[in-house]
C-alpha positions in Angstrom: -19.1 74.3 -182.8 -15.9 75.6 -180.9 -15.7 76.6 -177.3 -13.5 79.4 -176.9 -12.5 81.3 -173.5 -10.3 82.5 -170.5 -12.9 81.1 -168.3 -13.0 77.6 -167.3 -16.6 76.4 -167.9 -18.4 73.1 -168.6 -18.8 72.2 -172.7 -18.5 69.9 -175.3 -17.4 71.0 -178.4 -15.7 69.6 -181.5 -13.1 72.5 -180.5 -12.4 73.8 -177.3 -9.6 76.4 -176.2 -9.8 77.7 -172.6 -6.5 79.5 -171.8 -7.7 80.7 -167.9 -4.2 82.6 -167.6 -5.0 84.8 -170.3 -6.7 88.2 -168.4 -9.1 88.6 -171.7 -10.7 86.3 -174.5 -9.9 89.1 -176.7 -6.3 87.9 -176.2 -7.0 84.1 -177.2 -9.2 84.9 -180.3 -6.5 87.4 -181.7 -3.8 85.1 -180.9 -5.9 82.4 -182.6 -6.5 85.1 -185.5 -2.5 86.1 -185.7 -1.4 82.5 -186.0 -3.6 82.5 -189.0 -1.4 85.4 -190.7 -4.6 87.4 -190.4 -3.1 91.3 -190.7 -5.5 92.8 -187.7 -3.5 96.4 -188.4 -5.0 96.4 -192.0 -8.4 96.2 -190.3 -9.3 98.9 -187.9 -12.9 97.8 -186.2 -11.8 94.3 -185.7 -8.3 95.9 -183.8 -10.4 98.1 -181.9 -12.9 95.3 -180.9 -9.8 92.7 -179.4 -8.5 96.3 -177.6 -12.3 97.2 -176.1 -12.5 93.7 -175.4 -8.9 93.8 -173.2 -9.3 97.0 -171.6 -13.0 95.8 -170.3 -12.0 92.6 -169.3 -8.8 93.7 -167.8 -10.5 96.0 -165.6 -9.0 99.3 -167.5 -5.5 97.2 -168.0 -5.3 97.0 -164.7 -5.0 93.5 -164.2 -2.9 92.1 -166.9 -0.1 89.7 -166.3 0.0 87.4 -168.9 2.5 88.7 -171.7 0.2 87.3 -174.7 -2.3 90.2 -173.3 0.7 93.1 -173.2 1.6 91.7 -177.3 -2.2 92.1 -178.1 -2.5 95.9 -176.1 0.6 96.9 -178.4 0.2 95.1 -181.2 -3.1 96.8 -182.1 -2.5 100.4 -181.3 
């Protein structure tokens, strides 16, 4: 069981990750994902589900400030 967020919450996990500067989780699971060596370009849905997940979360991109978020907007287009 793994906790993972840009929200701080309440939770016990065996894993937890809460990254509240991030603007979207999107960002912290494709970080996560990347570190992995996980090629997101080679898979298209799973690209367009971390970008959706941004743009919603970001309010359209409008509120994004962390530079993790800015890799993850150009690093899946």
């Amino acid at each position: 069981v793994a906790i993972i967020d840009h929200h701080q919450g309440l939770g016990v996990a065996e894993y937890v990750e809460i990254c509240p500067y991030l603007g979207s989780c999107s960002t912290l699971v494709w970080s996560l994902i990347s570190k992995e060596n996980y090629d997101i370009k080679s898979d298209i849905l799973l690209g367009t589900a971390f970008y959706y997940g941004l743009m919603t979360d970001t309010s359209g991109f409008m509120e994004l400030s962390h530079p993790l978020d800015r890799d993850l907007m150009d690093g899946v287009e």
